[in-house]
C-alpha positions in Angstrom: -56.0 77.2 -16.0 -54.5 80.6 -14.5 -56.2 82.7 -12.9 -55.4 86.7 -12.9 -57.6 89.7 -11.7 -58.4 93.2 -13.2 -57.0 96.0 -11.3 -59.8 97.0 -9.7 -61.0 94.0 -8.6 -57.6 93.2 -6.5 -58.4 96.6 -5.0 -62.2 95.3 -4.5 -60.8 92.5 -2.5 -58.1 94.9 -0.2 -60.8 97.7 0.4 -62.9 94.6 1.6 -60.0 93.1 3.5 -59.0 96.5 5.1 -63.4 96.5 6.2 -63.0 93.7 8.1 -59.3 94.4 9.5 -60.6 98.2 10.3 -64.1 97.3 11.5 -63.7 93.5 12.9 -60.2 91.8 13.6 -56.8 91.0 11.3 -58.3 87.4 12.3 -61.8 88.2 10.4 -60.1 89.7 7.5 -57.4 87.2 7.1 -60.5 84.5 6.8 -61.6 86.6 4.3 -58.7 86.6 2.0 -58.7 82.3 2.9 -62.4 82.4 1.6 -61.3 84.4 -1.8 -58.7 82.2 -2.3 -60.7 79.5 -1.9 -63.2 80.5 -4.2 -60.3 81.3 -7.1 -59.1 77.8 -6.8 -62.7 76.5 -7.0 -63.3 78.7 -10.0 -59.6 76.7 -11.4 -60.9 73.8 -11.3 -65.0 74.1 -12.2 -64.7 77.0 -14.4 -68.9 76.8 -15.0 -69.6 76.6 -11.5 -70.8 80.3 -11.3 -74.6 81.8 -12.4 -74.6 83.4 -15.4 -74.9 86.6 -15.7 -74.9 89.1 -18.7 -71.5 90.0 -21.2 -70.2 86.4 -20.7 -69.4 86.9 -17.2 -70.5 84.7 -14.1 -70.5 85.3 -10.7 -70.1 82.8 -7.5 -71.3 83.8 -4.3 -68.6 83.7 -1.1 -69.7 81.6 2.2 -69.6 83.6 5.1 -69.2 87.0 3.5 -71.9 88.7 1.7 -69.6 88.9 -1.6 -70.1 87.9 -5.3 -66.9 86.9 -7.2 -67.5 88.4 -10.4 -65.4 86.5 -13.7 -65.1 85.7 -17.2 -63.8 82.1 -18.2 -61.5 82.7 -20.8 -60.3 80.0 -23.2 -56.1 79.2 -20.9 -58.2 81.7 -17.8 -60.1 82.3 -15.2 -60.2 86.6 -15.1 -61.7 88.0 -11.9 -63.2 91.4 -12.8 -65.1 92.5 -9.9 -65.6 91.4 -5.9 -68.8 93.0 -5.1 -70.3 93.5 -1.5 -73.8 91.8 -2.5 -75.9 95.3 -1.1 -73.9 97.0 -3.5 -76.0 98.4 -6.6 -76.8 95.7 -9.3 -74.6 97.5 -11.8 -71.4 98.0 -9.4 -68.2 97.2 -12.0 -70.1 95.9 -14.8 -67.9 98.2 -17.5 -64.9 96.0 -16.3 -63.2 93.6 -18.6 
C-alpha cells in the first residue's frame, strides 16, 4: 500500500513542524515528524483504523500532539489530505482531495 500526501497537507505537516521548532525545540519538532510517520505507517498497514468522517475520508488522531491525520483509502493508497491542529475549525481542508 503507498502512501502519498496532497500538497497542502505536506505543507500542513512543515508549518506544524516549523511551530514546534520555532516555539518549543528542533527536539520537539523532530518527535513530531517521528509521530506523523508513525501514524502513515500505521495507516499502511490498518487502512480502516481511522473514524469516519464525511466524502469517504477518515481521520486518526496523533498521540502527543493535538493533530488529526486526515485520509482517503484508496484502492493500491493511502492519500493524506489534510493534518489539522484539532482547535482548528471543523471544516479546515475539507475541499482537498
Amino acid at each position: 500500500m503507498r502512501l502519498t500526501l496532497h500538497p497542502d497537507a505536506e505543507r500542513d505537516v512543515a508549518e506544524a513542524a516549523a511551530f514546534y521548532e520555532r516555539e518549543g525545540a528542533p527536539a520537539v519538532a523532530a518527535r513530531f515528524l517521528k509521530e506523523f510517520r508513525r501514524v502513515g505507517a500505521l495507516l499502511q498497514m490498518q487502512p480502516e483504523i481511522g473514524t469516519p468522517r464525511g466524502g469517504g475520508r477518515r481521520g486518526f488522531t496523533m498521540h502527543v500532539f493535538p493533530y488529526t491525520v486526515v485520509y482517503r483509502h484508496l484502492p493500491n493508497e493511502i492519500r493524506i489530505t489534510v493534518v489539522k491542529h484539532d482547535r482548528r475549525r471543523p471544516g479546515f481542508g475539507s475541499r482537498r482531495v
